[in-house]
gemmi code that builds the backbone of each chain (N, CA, C; Angstrom):
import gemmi

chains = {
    "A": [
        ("UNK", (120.493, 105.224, -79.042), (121.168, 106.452, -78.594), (120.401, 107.065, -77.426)),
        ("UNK", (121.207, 107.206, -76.439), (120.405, 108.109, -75.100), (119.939, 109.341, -75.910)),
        ("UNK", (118.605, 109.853, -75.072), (118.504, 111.432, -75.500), (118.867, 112.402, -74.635)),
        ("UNK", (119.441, 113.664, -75.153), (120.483, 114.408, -74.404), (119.465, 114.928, -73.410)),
        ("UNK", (119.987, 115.086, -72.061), (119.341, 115.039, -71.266), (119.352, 117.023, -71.071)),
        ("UNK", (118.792, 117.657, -70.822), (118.658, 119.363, -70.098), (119.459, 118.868, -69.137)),
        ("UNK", (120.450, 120.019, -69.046), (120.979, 120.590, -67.927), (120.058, 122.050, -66.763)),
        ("UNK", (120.014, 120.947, -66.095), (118.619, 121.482, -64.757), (119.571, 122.834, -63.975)),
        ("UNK", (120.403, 122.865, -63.916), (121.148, 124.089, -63.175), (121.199, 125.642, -64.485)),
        ("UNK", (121.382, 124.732, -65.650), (121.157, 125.792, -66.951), (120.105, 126.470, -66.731)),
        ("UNK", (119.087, 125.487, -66.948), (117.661, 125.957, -67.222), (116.973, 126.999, -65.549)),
        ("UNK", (117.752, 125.909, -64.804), (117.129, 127.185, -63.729), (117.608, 128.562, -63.231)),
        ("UNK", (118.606, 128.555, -63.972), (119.569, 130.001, -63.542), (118.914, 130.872, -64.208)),
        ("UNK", (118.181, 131.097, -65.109), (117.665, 132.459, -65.778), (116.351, 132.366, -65.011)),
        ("UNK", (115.902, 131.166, -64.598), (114.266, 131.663, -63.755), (114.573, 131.948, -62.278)),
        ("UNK", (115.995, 131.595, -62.095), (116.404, 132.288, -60.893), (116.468, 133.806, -60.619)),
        ("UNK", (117.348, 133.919, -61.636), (117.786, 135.396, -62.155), (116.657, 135.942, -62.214)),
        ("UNK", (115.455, 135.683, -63.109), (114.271, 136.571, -63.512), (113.160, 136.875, -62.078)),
        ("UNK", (113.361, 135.902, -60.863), (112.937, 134.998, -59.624), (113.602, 136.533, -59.111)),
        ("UNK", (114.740, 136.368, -58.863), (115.703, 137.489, -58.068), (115.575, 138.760, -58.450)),
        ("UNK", (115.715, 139.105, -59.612), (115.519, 140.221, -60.085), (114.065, 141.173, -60.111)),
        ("UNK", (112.763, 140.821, -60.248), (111.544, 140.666, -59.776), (111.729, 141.033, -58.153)),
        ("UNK", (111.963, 140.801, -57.451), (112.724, 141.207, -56.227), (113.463, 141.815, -55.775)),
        ("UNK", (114.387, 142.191, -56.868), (115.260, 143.417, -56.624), (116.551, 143.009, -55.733)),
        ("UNK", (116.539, 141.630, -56.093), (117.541, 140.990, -54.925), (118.252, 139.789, -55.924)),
        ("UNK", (118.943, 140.048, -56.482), (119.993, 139.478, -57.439), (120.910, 138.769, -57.088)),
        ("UNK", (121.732, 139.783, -56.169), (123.067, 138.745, -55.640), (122.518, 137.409, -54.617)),
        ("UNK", (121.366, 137.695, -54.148), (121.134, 136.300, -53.671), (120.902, 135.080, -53.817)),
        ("UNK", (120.181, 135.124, -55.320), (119.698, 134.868, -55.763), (120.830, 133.600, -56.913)),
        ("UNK", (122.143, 134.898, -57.119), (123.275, 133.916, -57.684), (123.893, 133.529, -56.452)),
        ("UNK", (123.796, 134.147, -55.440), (124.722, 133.514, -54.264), (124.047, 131.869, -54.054)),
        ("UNK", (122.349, 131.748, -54.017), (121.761, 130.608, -53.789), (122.763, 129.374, -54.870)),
        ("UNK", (122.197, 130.024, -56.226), (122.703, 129.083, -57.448), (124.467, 128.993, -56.759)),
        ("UNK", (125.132, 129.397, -56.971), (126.443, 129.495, -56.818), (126.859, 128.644, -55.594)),
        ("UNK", (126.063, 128.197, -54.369), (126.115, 128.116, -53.453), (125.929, 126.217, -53.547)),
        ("UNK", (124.992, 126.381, -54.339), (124.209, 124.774, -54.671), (125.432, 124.329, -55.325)),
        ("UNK", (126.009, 124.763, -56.684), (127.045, 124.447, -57.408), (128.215, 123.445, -55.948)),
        ("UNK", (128.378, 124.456, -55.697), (129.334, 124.242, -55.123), (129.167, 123.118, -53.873)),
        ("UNK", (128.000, 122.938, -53.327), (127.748, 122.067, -52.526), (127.386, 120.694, -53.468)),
        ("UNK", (127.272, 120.814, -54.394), (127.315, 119.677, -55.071), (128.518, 119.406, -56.175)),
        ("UNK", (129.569, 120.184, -56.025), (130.661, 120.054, -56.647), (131.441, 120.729, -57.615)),
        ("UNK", (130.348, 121.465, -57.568), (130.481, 121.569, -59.315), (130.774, 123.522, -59.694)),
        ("UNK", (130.811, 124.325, -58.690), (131.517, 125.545, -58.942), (132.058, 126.483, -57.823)),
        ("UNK", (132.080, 127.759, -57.929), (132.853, 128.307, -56.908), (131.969, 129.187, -56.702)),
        ("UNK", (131.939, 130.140, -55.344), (130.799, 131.000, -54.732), (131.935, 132.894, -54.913)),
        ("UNK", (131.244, 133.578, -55.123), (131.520, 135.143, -55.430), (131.132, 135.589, -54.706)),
        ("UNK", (131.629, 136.329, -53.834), (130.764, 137.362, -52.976), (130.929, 138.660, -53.079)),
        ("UNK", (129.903, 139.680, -52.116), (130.523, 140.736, -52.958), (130.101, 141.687, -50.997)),
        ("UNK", (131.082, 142.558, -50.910), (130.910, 143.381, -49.585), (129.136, 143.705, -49.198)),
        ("UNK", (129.221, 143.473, -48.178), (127.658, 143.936, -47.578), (127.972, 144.569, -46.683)),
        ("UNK", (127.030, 145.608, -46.127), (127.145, 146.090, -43.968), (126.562, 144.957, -43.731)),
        ("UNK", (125.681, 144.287, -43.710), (125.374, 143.300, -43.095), (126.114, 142.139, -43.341)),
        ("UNK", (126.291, 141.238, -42.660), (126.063, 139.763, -43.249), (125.470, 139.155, -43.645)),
        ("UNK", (125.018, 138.378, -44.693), (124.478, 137.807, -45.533), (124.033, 136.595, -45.037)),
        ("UNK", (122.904, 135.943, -44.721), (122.341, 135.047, -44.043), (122.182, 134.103, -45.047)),
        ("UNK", (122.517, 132.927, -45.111), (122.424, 131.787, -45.762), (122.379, 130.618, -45.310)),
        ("UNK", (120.995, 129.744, -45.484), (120.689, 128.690, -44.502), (121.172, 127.757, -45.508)),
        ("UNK", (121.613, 126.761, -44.598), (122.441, 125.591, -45.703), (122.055, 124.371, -45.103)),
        ("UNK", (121.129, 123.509, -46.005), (120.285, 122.077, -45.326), (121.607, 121.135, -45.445)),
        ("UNK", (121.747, 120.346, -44.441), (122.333, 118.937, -44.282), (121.163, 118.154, -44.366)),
        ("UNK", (121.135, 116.762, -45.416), (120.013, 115.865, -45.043), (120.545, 115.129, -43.850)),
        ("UNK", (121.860, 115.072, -44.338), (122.599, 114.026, -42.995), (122.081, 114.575, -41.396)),
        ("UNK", (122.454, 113.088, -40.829), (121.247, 113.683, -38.907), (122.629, 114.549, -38.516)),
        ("UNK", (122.314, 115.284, -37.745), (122.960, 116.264, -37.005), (124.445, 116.171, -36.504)),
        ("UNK", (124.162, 114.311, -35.863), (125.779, 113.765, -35.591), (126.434, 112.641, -36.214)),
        ("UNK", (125.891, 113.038, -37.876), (126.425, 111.922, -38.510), (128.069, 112.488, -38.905)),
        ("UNK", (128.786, 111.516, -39.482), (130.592, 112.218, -39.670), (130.047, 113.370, -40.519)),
        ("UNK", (129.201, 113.229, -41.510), (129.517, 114.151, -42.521), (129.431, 115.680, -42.200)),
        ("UNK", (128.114, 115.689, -40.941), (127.372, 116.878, -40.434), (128.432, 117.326, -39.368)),
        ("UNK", (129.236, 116.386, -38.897), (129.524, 117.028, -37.523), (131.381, 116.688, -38.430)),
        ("UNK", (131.693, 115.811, -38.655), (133.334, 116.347, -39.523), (133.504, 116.783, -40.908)),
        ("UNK", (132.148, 117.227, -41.675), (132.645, 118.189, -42.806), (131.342, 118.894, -42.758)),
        ("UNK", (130.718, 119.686, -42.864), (129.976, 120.288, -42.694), (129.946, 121.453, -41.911)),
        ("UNK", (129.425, 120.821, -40.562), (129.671, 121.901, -39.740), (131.202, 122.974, -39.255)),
        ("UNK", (132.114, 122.235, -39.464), (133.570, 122.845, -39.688), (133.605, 123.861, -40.758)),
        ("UNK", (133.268, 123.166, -41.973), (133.129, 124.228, -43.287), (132.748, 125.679, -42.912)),
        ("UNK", (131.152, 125.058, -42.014), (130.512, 126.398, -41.961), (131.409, 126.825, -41.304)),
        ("UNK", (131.544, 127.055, -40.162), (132.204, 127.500, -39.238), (133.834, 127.869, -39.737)),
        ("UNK", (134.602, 127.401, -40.667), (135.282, 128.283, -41.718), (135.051, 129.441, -42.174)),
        ("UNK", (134.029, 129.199, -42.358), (133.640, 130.070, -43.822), (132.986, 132.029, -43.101)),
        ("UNK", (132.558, 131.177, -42.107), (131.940, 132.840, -41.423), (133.009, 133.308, -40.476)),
        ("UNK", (133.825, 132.219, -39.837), (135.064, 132.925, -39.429), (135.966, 133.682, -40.361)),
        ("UNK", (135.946, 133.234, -41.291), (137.327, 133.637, -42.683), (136.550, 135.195, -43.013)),
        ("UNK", (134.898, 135.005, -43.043), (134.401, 136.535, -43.964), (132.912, 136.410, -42.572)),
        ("UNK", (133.455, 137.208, -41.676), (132.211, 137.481, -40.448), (131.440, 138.434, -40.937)),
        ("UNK", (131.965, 139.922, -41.774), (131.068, 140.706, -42.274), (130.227, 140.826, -43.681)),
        ("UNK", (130.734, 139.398, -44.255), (130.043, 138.798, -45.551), (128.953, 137.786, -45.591)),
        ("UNK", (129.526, 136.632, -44.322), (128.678, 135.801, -44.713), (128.016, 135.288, -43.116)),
        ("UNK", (127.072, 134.357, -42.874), (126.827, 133.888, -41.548), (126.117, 132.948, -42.181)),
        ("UNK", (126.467, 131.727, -42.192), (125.670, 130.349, -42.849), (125.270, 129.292, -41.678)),
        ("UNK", (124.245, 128.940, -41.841), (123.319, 128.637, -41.100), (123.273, 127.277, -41.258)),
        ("UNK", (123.410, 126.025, -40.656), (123.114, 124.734, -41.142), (121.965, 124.241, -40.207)),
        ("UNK", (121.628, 123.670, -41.147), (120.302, 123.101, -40.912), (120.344, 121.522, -41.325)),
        ("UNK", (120.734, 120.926, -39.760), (120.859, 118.955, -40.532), (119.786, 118.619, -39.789)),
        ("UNK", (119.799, 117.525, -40.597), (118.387, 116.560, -40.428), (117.566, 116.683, -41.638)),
        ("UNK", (116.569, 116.239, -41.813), (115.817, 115.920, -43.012), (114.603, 116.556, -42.886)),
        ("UNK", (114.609, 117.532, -41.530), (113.390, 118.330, -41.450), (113.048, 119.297, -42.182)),
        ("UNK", (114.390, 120.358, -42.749), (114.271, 120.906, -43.865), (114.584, 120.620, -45.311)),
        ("UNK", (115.498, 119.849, -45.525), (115.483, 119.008, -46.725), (115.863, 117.466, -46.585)),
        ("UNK", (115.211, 116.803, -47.214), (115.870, 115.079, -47.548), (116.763, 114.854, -48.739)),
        ("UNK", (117.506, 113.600, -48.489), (118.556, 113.348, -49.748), (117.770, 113.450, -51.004)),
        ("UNK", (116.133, 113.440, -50.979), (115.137, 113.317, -52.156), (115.174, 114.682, -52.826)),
        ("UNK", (114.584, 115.561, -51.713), (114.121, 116.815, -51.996), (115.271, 117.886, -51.794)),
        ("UNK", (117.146, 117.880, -51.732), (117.547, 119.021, -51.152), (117.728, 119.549, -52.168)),
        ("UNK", (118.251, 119.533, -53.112), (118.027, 119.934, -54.730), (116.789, 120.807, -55.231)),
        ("UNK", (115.460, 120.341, -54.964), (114.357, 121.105, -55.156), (114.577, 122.046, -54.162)),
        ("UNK", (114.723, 121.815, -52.962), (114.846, 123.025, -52.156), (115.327, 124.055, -52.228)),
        ("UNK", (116.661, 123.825, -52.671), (117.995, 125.387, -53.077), (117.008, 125.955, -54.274)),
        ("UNK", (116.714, 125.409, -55.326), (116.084, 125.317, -56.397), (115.148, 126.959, -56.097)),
        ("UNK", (114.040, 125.711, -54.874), (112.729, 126.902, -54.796), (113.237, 127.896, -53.843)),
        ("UNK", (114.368, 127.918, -53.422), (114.901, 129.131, -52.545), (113.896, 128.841, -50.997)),
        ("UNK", (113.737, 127.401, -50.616), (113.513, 127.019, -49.187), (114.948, 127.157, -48.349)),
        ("UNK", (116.125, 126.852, -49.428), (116.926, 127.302, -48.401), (118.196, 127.665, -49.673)),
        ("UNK", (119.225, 128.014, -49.077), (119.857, 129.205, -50.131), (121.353, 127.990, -50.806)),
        ("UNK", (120.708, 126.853, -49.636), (122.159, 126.027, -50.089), (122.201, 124.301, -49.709)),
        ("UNK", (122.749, 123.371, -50.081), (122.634, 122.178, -49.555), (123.596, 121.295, -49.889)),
        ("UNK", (123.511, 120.161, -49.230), (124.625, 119.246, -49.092), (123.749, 117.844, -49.821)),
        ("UNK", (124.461, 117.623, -50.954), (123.653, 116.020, -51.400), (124.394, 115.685, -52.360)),
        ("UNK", (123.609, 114.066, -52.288), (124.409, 112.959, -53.143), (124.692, 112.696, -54.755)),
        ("UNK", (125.148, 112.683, -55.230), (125.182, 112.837, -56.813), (124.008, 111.504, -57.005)),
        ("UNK", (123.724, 110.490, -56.511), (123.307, 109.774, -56.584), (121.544, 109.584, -56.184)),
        ("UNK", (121.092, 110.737, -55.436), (119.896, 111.199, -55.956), (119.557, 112.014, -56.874)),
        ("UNK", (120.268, 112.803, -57.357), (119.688, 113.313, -58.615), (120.810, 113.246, -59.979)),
        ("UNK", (121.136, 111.541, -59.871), (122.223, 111.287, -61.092), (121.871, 111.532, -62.413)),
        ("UNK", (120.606, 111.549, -62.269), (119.889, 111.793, -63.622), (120.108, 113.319, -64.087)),
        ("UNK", (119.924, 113.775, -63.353), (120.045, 115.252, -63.771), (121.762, 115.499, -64.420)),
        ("UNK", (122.507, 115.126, -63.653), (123.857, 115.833, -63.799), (124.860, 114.196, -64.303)),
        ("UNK", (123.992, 113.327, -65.587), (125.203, 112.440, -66.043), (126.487, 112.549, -66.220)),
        ("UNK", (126.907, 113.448, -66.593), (128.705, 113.029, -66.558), (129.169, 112.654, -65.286)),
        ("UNK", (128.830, 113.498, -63.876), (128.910, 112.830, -62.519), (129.021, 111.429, -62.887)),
        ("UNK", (128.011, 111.044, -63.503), (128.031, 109.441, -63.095), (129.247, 108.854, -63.483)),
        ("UNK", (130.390, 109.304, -63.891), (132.063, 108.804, -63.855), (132.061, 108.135, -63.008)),
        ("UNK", (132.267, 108.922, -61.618), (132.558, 108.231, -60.397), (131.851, 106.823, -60.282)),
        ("UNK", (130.913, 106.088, -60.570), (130.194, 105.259, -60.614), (130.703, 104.234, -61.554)),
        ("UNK", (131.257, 104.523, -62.558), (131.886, 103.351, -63.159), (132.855, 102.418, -62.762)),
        ("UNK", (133.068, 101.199, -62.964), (133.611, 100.154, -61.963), (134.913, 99.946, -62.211)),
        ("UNK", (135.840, 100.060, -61.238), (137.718, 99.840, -60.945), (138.070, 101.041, -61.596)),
        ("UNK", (137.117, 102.171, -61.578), (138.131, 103.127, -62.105), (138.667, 104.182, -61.225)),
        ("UNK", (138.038, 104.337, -60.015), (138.383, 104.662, -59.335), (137.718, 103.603, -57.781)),
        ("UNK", (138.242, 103.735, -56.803), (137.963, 103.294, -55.623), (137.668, 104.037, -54.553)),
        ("UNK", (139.285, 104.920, -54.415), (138.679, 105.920, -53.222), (137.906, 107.092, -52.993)),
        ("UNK", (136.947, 107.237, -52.082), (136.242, 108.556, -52.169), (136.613, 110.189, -52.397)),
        ("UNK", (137.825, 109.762, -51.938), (138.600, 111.038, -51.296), (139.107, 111.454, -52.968)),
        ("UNK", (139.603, 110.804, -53.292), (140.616, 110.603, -54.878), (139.033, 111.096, -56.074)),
        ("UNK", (137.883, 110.348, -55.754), (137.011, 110.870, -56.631), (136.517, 112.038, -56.669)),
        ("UNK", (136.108, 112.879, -55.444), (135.775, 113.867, -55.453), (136.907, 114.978, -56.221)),
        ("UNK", (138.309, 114.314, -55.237), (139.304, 115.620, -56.294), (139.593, 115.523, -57.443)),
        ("UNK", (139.343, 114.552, -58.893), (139.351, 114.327, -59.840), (138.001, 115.222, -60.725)),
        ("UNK", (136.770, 114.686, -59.802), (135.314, 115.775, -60.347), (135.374, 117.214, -60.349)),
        ("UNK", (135.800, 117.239, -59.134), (136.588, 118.876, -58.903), (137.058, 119.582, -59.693)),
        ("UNK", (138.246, 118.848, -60.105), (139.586, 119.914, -61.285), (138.600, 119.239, -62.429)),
        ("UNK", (138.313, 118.569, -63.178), (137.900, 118.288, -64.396), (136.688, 119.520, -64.350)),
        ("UNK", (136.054, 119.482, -63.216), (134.926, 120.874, -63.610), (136.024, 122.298, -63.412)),
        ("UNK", (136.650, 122.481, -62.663), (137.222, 123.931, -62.427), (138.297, 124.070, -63.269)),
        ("UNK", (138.282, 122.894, -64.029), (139.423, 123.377, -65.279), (138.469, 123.736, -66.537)),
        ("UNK", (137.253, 123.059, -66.560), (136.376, 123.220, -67.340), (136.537, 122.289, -68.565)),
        ("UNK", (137.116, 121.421, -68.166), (137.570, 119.944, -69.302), (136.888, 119.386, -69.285)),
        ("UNK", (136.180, 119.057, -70.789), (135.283, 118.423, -71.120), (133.712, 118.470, -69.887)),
        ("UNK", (133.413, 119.879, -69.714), (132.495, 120.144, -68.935), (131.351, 121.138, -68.924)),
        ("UNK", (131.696, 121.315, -70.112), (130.615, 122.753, -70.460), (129.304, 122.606, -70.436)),
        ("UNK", (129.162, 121.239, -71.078), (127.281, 120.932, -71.074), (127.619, 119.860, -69.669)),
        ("UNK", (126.606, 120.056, -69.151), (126.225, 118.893, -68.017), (125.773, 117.893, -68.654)),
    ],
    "B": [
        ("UNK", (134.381, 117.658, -46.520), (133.658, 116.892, -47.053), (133.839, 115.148, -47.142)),
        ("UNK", (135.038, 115.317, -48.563), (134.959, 114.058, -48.752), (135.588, 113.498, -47.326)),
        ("UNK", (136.992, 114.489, -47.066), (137.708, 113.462, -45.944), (137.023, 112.817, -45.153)),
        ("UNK", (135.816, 113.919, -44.396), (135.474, 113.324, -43.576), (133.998, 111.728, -43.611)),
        ("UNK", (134.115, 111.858, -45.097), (133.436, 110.647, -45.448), (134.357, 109.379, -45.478)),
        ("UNK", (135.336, 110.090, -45.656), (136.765, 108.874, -45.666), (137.231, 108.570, -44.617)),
        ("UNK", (137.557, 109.066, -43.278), (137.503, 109.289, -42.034), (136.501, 108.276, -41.438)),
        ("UNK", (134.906, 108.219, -41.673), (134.355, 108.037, -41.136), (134.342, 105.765, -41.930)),
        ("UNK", (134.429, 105.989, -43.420), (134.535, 104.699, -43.892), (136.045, 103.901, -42.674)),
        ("UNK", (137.549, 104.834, -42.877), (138.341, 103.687, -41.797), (137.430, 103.538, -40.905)),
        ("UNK", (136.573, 104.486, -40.251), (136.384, 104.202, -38.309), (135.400, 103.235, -38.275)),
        ("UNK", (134.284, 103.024, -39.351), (133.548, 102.136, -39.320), (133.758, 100.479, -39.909)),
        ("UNK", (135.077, 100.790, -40.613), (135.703, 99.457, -41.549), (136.454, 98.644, -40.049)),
        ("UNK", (137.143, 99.907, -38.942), (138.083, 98.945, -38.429), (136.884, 98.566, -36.804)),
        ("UNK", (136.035, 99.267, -36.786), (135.015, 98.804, -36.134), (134.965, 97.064, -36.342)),
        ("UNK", (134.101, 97.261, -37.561), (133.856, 95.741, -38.144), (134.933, 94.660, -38.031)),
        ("UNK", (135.608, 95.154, -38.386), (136.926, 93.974, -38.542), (137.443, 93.949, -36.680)),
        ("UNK", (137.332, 94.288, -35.723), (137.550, 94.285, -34.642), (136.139, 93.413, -34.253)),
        ("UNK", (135.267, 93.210, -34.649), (134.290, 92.028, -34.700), (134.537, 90.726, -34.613)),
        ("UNK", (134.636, 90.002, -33.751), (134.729, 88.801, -33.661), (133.382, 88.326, -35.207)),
        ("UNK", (133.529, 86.916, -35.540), (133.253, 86.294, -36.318), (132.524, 86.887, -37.589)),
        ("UNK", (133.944, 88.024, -38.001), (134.190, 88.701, -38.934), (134.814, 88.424, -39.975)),
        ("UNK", (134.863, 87.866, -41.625), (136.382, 87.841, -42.495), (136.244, 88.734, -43.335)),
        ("UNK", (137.878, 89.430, -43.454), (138.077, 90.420, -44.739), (138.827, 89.538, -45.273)),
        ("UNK", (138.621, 89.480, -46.834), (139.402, 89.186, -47.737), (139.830, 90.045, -48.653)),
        ("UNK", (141.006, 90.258, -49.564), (141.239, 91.532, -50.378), (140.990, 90.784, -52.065)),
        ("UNK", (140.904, 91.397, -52.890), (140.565, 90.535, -53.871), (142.138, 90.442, -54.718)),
        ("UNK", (142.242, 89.601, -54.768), (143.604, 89.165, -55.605), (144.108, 89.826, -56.590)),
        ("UNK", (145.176, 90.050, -57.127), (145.981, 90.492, -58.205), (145.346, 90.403, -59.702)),
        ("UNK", (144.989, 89.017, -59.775), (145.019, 88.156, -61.081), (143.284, 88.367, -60.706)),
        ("UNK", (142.340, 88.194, -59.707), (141.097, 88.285, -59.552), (141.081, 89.753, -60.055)),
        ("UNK", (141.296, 90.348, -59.168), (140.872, 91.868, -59.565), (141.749, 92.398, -61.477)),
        ("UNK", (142.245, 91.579, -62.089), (142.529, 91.781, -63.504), (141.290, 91.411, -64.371)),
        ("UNK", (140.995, 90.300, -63.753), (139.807, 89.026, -64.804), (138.997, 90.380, -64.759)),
        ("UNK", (138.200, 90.854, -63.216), (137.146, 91.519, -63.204), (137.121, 92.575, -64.105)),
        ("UNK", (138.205, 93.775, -63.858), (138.335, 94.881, -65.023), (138.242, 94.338, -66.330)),
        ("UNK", (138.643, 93.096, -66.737), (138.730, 92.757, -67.994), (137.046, 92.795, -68.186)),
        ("UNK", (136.296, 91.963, -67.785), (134.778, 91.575, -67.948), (134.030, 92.931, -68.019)),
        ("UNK", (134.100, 93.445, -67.113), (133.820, 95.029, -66.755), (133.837, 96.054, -67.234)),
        ("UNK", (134.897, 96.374, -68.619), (135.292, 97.359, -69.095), (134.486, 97.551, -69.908)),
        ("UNK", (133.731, 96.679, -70.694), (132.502, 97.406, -71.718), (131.619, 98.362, -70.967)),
        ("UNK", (131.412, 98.014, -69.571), (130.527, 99.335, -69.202), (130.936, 100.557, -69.467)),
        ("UNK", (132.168, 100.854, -69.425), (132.974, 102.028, -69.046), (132.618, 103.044, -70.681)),
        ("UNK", (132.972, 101.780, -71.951), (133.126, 102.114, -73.151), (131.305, 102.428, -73.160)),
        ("UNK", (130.682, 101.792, -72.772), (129.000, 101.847, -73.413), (128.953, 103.496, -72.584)),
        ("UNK", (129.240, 103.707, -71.270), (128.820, 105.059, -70.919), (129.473, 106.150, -71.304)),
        ("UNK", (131.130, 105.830, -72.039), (131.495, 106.714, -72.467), (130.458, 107.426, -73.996)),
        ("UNK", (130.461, 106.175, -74.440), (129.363, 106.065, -76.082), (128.321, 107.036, -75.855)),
        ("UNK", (127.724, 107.044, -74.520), (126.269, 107.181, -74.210), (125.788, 108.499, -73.580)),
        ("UNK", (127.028, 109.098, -72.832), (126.844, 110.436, -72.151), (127.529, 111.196, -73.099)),
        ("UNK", (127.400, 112.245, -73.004), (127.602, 113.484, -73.929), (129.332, 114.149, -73.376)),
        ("UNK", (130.552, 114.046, -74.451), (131.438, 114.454, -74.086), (132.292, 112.987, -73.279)),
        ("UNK", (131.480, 111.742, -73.447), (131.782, 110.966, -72.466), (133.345, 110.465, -72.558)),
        ("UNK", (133.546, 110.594, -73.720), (134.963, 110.229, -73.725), (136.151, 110.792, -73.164)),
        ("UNK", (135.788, 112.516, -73.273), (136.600, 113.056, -72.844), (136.535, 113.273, -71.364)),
        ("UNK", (135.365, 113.433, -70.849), (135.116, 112.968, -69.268), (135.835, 111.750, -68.621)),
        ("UNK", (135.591, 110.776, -69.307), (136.719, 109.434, -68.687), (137.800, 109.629, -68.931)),
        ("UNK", (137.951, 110.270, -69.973), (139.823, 110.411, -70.032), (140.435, 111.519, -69.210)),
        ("UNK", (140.032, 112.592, -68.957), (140.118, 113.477, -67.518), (139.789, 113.156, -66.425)),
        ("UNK", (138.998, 112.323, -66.125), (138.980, 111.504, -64.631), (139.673, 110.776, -64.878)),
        ("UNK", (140.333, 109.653, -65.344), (141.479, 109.209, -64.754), (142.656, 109.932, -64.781)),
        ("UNK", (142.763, 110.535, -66.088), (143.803, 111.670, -65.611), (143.845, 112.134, -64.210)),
        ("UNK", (142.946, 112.655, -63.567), (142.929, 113.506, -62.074), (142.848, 112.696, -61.159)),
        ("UNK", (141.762, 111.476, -61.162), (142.269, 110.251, -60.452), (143.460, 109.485, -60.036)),
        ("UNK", (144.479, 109.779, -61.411), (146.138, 109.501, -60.948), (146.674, 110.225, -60.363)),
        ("UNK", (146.467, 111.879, -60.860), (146.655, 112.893, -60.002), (146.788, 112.758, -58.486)),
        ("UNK", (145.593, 112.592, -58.620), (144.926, 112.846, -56.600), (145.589, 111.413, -55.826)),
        ("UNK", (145.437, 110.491, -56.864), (146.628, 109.532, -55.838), (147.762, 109.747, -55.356)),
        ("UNK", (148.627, 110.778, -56.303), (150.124, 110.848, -56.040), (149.977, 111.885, -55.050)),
        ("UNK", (148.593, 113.101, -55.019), (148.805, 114.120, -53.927), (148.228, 113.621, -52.780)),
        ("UNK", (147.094, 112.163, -52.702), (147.332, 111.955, -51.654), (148.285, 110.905, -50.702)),
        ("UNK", (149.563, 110.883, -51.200), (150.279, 109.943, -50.875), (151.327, 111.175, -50.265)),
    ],
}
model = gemmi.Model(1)
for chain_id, residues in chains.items():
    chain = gemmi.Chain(chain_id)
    for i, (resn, *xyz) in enumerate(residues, 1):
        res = gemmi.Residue()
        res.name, res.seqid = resn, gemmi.SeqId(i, " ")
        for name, pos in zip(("N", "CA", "C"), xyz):
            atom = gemmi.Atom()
            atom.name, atom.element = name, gemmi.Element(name[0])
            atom.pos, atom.b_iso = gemmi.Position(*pos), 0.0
            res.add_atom(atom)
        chain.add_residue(res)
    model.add_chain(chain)
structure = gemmi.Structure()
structure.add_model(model)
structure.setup_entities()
């Protein structure tokens, strides 16, 4: 029998919280967590009115003009602060100078940066049920897998424990 | 995201195949049956093995059929 593995996003959200709060700076703190979720698949981001905009650096490991950085990525951003200019201003950061496909996970984590883009497949260990997509002829296309991981988490089917 | 990972797999697939002393082959009907057949204990051992796993595979393909018909 495998042994059940910790869910690493569980366990770090209350030392986030306790991290943020200690600081007096909370919403950032879930904006970071919330932010990671979602760059790795797996939830949706809340925001809440500021006077300022809210600065959020978001690592690409991918190089600067790879498809992913320059046709999903950088568009996103550039969505996302057009759609909410007085909420948000997200910052990308590609290349592997601020995070690698190894380390972008630890990074959001230690709040080096508030958000990131990575592979289920460096840190598969952490988040097994992901590893669906990985099983053989059950699915093929990329496009088709991601929107299947998607609704099975945002419906919350069969997804509660990681 | 994904598209543009999908985007970028055609531009680099029809790259290749525009390669001189290049072959694609597709894998057959009856090939690609044998394989799923041989194959499928993995599916059952990780369902066994991850937590919830059953119901995880049975909602990904659920949404997997899904997302085929929406992306068609």
């Amino acid at each position: 029998m495998t042994p059940r593995r910790k869910n690493p996003l569980a366990l770090n959200r209350p030392a986030a919280q306790r991290r943020a709060v200690s600081k007096g700076n909370r919403a950032s703190s879930v904006l970071r967590y919330a932010a990671l979720c979602a760059a790795l698949g797996t939830n949706g981001i809340i925001f809440g009115a500021a006077a300022e905009p809210m600065q959020l650096r978001f690592a690409s490991p991918a190089p600067a003009m790879s498809p992913i950085t320059v046709g999903g990525i950088q568009p996103w951003a550039k969505e996302v602060n057009e759609a909410a200019p007085d909420a948000l201003a997200i910052q990308v950061y590609a290349g592997p100078s601020v995070a690698n496909f190894n380390n972008v996970y630890d990074r959001v984590v230690n709040a080096v940066v508030d958000a990131g883009f990575a592979t289920l497949g460096g840190i598969g260990l952490s988040v097994p049920k992901t590893t669906v997509v990985s099983l053989p002829f059950e699915e093929k296309d990329s496009f088709n897998e991601s929107l299947a991981l998607w609704h099975i988490y945002t419906q919350g089917r069969a997804w509660r424990r990681v | 995201m994904a598209l543009a990972a999908l985007a970028a797999d055609k531009d680099v697939l029809a790259q290749l195949k525009a390669m001189p002393d290049q072959n694609f082959s597709e894998l057959a009907a009856e090939e690609s049956a044998r394989w799923k057949a041989i194959l499928a204990p993995i599916a059952e051992a990780w369902a066994k093995e991850t937590p919830d796993g059953t119901r995880v595979l049975a909602s990904f393909k659920e949404e997997a059929a899904k997302a085929h018909v929406e992306a068609r």
